[in-house]
C-alpha positions in Angstrom: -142.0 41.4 51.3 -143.4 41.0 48.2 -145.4 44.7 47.3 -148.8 43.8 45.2 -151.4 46.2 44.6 -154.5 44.3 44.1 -157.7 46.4 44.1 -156.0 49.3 43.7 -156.5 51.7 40.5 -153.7 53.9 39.5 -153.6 56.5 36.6 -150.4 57.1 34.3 -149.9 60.2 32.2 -148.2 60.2 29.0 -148.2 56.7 29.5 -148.3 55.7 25.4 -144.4 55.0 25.2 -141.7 55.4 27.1 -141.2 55.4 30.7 -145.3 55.9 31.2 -145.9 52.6 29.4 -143.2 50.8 31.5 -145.0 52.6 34.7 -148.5 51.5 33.7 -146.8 48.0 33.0 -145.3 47.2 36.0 -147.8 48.9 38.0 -150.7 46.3 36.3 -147.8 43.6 36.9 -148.4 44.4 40.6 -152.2 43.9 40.5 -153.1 47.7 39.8 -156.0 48.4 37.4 -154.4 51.6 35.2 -155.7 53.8 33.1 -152.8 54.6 30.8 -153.2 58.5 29.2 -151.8 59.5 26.3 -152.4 61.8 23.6 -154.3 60.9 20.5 -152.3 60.5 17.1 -153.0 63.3 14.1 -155.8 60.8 13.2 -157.3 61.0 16.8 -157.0 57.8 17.4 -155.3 56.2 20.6 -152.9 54.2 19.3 -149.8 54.7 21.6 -152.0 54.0 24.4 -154.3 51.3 23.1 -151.3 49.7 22.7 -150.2 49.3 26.1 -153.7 48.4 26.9 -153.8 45.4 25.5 -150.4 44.8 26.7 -151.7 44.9 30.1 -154.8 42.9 29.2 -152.8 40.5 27.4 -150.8 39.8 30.7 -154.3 39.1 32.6 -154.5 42.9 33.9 -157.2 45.2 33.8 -156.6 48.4 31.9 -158.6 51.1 29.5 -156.9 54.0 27.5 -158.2 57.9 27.5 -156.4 60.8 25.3 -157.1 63.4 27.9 -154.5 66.6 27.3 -153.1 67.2 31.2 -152.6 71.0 30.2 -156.3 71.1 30.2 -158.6 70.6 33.2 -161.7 70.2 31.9 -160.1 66.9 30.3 -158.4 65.9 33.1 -161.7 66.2 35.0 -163.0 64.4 32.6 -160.5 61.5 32.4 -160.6 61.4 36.4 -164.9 61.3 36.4 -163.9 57.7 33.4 -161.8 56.1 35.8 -163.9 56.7 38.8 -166.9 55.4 36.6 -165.5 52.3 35.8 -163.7 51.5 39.0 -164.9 53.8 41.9 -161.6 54.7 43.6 -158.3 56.5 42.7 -155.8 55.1 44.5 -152.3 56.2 42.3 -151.6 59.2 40.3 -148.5 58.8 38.3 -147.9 62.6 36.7 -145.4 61.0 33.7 -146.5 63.4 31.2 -143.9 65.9 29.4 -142.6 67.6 26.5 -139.1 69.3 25.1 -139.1 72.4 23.7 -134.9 72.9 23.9 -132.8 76.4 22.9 -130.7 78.6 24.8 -132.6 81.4 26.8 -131.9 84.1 24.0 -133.5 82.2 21.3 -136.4 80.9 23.2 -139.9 82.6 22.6 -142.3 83.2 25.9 -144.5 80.7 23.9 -142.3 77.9 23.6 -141.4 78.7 27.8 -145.0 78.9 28.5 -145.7 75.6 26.5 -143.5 73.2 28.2 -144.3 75.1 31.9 -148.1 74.5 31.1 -147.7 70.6 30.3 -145.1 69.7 32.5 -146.2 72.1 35.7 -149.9 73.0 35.2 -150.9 69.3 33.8 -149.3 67.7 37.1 -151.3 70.2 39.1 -155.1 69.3 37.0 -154.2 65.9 37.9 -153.1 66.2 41.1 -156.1 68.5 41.9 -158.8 66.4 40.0 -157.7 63.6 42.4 -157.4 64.8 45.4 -160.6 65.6 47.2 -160.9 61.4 46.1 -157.4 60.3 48.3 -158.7 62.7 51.5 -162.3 61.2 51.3 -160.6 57.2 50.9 -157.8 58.7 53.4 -155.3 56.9 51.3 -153.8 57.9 48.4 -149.9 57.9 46.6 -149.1 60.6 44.7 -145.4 61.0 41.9 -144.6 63.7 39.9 -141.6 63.6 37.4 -139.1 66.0 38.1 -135.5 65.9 36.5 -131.8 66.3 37.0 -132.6 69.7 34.6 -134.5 71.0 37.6 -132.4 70.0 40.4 -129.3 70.9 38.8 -129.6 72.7 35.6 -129.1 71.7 31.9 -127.5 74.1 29.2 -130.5 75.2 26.7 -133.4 73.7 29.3 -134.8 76.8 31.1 -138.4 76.1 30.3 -137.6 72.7 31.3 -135.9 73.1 34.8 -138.2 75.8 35.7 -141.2 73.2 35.2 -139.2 70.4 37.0 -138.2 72.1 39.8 -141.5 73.5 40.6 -142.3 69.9 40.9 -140.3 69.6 43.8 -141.9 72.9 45.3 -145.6 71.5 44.6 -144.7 68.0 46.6 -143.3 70.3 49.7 -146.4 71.7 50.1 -148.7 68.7 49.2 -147.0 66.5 51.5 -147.9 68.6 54.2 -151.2 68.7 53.2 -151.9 65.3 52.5 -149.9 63.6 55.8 -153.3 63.2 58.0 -155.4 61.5 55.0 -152.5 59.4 54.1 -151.4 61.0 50.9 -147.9 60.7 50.4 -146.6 62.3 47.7 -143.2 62.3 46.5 -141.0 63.0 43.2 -139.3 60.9 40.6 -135.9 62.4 38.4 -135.3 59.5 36.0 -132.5 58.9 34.0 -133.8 56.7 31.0 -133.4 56.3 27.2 -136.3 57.2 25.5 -138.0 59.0 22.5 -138.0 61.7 24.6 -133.9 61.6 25.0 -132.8 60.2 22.0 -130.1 61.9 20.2 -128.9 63.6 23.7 -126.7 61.1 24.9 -124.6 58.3 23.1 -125.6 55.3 21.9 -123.9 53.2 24.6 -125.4 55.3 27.7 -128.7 55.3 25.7 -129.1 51.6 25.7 -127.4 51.5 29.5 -130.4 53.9 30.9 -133.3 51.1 29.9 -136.7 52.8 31.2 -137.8 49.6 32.6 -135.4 49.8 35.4 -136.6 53.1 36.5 -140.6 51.8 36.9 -139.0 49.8 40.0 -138.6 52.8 41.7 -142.1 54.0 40.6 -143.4 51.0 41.9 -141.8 51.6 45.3 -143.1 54.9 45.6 -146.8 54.0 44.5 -146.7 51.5 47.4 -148.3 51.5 50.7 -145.0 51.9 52.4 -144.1 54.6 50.5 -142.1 57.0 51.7 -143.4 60.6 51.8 -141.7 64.0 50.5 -138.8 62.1 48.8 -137.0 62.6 45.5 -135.9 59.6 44.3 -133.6 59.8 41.3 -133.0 56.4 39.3 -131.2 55.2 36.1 -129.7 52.2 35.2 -130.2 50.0 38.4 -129.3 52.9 40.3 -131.3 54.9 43.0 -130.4 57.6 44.9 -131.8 60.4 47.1 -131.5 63.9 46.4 -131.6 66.5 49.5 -132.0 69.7 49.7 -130.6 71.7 52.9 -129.7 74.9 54.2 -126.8 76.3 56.0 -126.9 77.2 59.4 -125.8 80.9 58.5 -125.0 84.0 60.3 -126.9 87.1 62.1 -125.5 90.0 61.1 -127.0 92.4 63.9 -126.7 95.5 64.8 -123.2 96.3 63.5 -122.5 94.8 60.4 -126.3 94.5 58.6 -125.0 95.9 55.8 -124.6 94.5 51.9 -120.7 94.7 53.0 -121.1 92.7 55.9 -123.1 89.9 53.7 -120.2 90.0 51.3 -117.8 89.9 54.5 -119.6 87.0 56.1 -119.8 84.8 53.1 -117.4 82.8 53.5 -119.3 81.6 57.2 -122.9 82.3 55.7 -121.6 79.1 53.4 -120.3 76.8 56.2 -122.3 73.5 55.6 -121.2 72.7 59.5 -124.6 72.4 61.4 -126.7 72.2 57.9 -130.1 71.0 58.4 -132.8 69.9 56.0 -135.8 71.9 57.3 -139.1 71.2 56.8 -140.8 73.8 56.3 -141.0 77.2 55.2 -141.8 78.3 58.5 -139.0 76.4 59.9 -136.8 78.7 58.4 -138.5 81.9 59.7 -138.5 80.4 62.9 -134.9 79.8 62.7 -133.9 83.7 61.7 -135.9 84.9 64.0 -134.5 82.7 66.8 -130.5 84.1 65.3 -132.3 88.0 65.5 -133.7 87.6 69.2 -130.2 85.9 70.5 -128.3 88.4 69.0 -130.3 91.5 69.9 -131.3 89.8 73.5 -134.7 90.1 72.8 -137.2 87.0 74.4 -139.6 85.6 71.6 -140.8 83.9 74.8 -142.4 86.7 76.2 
């Protein structure tokens, strides 16, 4: 089945270059009217995303550009109060937006950690939050924020970085859970792709291989209404994959051996990924220890 979006209005941060302009371009290829953010140039002008806006028009889409700075709300609000002005609905959020700021933890000021934590983290949130209260009232609404192999994995000399895009994941948990009875579904993107952004970090060779363009697929996908909900969807190259997150089905250490010795005893079993289980929610897992604590004591949480 062929997904089109017609009607629909979706918003793309950082969208000037990069894998935000291929997002706002395959998004409009689907029928979506975008409005493609990006920061102004040191002349203030829009260029970046002006740019891609007459890209999109060019194509017979419907597009307009705003310079809004995510990392600031009143902006965002701002941006958010444009596009409902000129087409009445929200109905994608695409939090692309992002900077580098790269050195090893010693060398790297509070500032320059605080910088990248307030674009990448806090500018997903304004978004997010300037949109919201729209999706619940339309009871429809697909949300993707950009997290990042840094995040989910760890990359030498990207603390600020991986903190940001890790959060990412943390912030869809809880929005997802939020957002299921309005239809919100909201969901993460790590992309693999050769940009401005990467350039210089990888060879030439891989560079070229990781087109952006083959990542908006996946974007597209997500923005769709058969989304999935409360995925991470990693992509690069052609490829997709699905990253997890679960949790071993550990051990109670009651009465005898809670003790820092019996941890370090039991670790070997506390590590066992046999029965692992990717819970839903937080309270899932407090449920769960509590559940190990009353078999092992023989008390009845029943009662």
């Amino acid at each position: 089945m062929t997904i089109r979006m017609d009607g629909q209005v979706a918003i793309v941060t950082g969208a000037g270059r990069g894998l935000g302009r291929c997002h706002a371009l395959a998004l409009a290829k689907r029928g979506a009217k975008v409005l493609v953010n990006d920061l102004a140039d040191a002349n203030g002008k829009l260029q970046n995303a002006d740019n891609v806006v007459v890209e999109i028009r060019a194509a017979g889409g419907e597009a307009m550009a705003n310079g809004a700075n995510v990392a600031d709300g009143a902006q965002v609000e701002n941006m958010v109060r444009q596009t409902m002005s000129q087409w009445g609905r929200v109905d994608i959020l695409v939090n692309n937006a992002g900077i580098l700021r790269d050195k090893s933890f010693v060398k790297m000021t509070m500032d320059e950690f605080r910088l990248v934590i307030d674009v990448h983290l806090i500018g997903s949130a304004n978004c997010s939050k300037a949109v919201w209260e729209i999706m619940r009232e339309q009871k429809y609404g697909r949300i993707i924020f950009t997290t990042s192999s840094t995040g989910l994995y760890g990359n030498f000399g990207q603390a600020n970085y991986g903190a940001a895009k890790m959060a990412m994941v943390g912030l869809m948990n809880t929005l997802h859970l939020e957002g299921q009875k309005y239809d919100i579904r909201v969901n993460c993107l790590a992309p693999a792709a050769g940009t401005a952004m990467t350039d210089g970090l990888m060879t030439k060779k891989v560079f070229d291989l990781l087109a952006p363009e083959s990542v908006s697929h996946g974007v597209v996908f997500l923005a769709s209404q058969d989304a999935p909900s409360r995925a991470v969807l990693c992509a690069g190259g052609g490829s997709f994959a699905v990253y997890k997150a679960f949790e071993t089905e550990g051990v109670n250490l009651h009465p005898d051996k809670l003790s820092a010795e019996g941890v370090a005893a039991a670790w070997g079993a506390i590590c066992n990924d046999k029965n692992m289980k990717a819970l839903q929610s937080g309270f899932e897992q407090s449920s769960k220890f509590a559940m190990q604590g009353a078999a092992k004591l023989g008390i009845d949480l029943s009662a």
